[in-house]
VOKEVEX-791792 format. One line per 4 residues: their letters; for each residue x, y, z of C-alpha. Coordinates in steps of 0.05 Angstrom, whole numbers, plus 32768, in hexadecimal, padded with zeros to 4 digits. Layout:
BEGIN
A	X Y Z  ... $
This chain:
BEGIN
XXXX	7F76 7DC1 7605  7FAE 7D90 7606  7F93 7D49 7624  7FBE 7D24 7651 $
XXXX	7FD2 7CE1 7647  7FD7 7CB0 768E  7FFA 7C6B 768C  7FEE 7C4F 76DE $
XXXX	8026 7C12 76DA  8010 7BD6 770C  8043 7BAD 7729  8028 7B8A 7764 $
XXXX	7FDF 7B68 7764  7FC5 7B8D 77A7  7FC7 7BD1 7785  7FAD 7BBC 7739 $
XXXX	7F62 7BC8 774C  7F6D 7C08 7773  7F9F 7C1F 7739  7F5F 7C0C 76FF $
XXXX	7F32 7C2C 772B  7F64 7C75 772F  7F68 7C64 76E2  7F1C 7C70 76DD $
XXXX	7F27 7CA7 770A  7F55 7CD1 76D9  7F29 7CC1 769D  7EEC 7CDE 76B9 $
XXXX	7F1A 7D21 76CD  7F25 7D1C 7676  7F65 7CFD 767B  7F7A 7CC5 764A $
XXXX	7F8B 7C88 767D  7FA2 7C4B 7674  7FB6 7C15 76AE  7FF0 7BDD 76A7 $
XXXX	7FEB 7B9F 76CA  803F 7B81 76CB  806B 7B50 76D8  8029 7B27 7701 $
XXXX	7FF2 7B0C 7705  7FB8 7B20 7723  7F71 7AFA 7745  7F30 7AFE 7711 $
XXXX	7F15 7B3E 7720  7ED2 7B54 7737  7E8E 7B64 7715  7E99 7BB0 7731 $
XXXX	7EE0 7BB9 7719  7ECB 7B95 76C9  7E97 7BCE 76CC  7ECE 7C00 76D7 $
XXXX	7F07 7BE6 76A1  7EC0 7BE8 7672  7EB8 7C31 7686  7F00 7C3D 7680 $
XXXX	7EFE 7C2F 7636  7EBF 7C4C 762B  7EEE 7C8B 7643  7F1C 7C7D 760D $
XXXX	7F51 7C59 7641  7F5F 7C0F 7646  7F84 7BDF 7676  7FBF 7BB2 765E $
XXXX	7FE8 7B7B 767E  802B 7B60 7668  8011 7B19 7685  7FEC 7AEC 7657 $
XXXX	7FBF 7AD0 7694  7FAB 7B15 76A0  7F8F 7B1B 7660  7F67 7AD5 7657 $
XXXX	7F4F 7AE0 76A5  7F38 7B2F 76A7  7F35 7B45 765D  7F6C 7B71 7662 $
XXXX	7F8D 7B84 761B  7FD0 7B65 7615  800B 7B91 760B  805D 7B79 7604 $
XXXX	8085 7B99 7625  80A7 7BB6 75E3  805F 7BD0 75D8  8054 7BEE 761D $
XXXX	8091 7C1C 760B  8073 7C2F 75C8  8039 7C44 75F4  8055 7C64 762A $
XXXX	807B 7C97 75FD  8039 7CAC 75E8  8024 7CBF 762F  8031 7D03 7654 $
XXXX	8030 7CE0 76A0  8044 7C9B 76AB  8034 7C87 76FC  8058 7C4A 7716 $
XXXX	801A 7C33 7749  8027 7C0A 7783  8065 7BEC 779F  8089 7BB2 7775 $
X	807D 7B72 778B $
């Protein structure tokens, strides 16, 4: 059975929880998925949502931001942008989630 591969792209901070939280989603239906916070910044995130990037990459996925703050503030794994598209040629689904900002 062939595995699919999810990247969920966030580019505006209202949809960045929701779009970690559809990320969990697909990994528990045994999809590889992986979120991307871009181009912002987002607010310190909550006890519940840690607990669900920490099941996320129990699941094998992971979340990433482009934005340095990102990382130091929610533990995110940073990722260029040069490596993003390294990644996302990898993937067999890539879901641009939310409206820009």
């Amino acid at each position: 059975m062939e595995y699919k591969k999810v990247c969920l792209m966030y580019r505006h901070e209202d949809y960045a929880v929701d779009g970690i939280r559809s990320a969990l989603g697909l990994a528990v239906e045994n999809m590889y998925a992986y979120g991307v916070v871009m181009d912002v910044e987002i607010p310190k995130l909550d006890d519940l949502t840690i607990e669900s990037i920490e099941m996320l990459r129990d699941m094998e996925g992971n979340v990433y931001s482009t934005i340095p703050a990102n990382v130091e503030k929610n533990g995110f794994e940073s990722l260029t942008i040069e490596e993003l598209g390294e990644k996302l040629r990898e993937m067999t689904h890539i879901v641009p989630y939310g409206p820009r900002k």
